[in-house]
N, C-alpha and C positions, 0 to 999 in steps of 0.2 A: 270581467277582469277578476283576477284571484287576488288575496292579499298579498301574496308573493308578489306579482306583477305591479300590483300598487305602489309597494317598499322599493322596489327597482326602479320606476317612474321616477322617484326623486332623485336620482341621478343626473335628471335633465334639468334645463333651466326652464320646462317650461310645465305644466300640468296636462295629461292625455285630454285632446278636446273631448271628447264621449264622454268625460266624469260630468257628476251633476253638482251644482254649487255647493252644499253640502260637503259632499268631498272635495272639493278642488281646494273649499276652505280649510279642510282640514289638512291637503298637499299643502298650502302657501302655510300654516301655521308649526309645520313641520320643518319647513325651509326657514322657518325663522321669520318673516312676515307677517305678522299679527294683524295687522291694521289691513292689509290688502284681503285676511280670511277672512277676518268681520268683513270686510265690507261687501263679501260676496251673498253675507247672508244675515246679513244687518234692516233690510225689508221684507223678509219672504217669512209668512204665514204658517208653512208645512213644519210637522212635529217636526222631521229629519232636522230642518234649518234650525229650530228653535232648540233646540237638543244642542247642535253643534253650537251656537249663538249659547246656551247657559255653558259650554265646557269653555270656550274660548275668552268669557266674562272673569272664569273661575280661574281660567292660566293667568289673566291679569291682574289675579288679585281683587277684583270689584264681584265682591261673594253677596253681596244682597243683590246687585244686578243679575248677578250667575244663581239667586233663588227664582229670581223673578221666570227668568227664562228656564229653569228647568221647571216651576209650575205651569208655564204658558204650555210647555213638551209634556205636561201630565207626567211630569218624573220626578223623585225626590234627588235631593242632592244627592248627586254619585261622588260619594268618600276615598276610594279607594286613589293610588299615584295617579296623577295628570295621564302619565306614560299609557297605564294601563286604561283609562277611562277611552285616550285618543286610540287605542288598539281598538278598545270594543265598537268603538265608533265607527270607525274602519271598517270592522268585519262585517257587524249590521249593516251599513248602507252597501256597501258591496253584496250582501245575501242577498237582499231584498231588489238590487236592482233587474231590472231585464237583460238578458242573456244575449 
């Protein structure tokens, strides 16, 4: 899936089954659903989860929760707009996923 195809996906009311929680969390946090992203990736271990789990802590506002989780992801706090952190996000797990 290209980011293009991603951005179009929200369209729908539902999320493409082939995404991986990671991203579907970050589909439903884009549709304005907070609680249903967390909760896609509120148990899972994987950097990707714990990455998207420190941006979706930091969209709520609870910034030492959203430290915690971006040391668990070996990543320092990402500064820059929400907007742009959720793009990069985006486009990393879409790179990396299988084709």
């Amino acid at each position: 899936m290209t980011p293009n195809e991603f951005h179009a996906s929200l369209a729908s009311a539902e999320p493409p089954s082939a995404l991986s929680a990671p991203l579907s969390a970050l589909w439903w946090d884009k549709k304005g659903d907070w609680s249903r992203a967390h909760s896609l990736v509120d148990e899972l271990d994987s950097t990707e989860a714990m990455a998207v789990h420190a941006y979706l802590h930091r969209r709520e506002g609870s910034f030492s929760n959203a430290d915690y989780w971006y040391s668990r992801a070996g990543r320092s706090f990402y500064r820059s707009a929400l907007d742009e952190e959720w793009t990069a996000l985006v486009d990393g797990l879409l790179s990396a996923a299988p084709s």
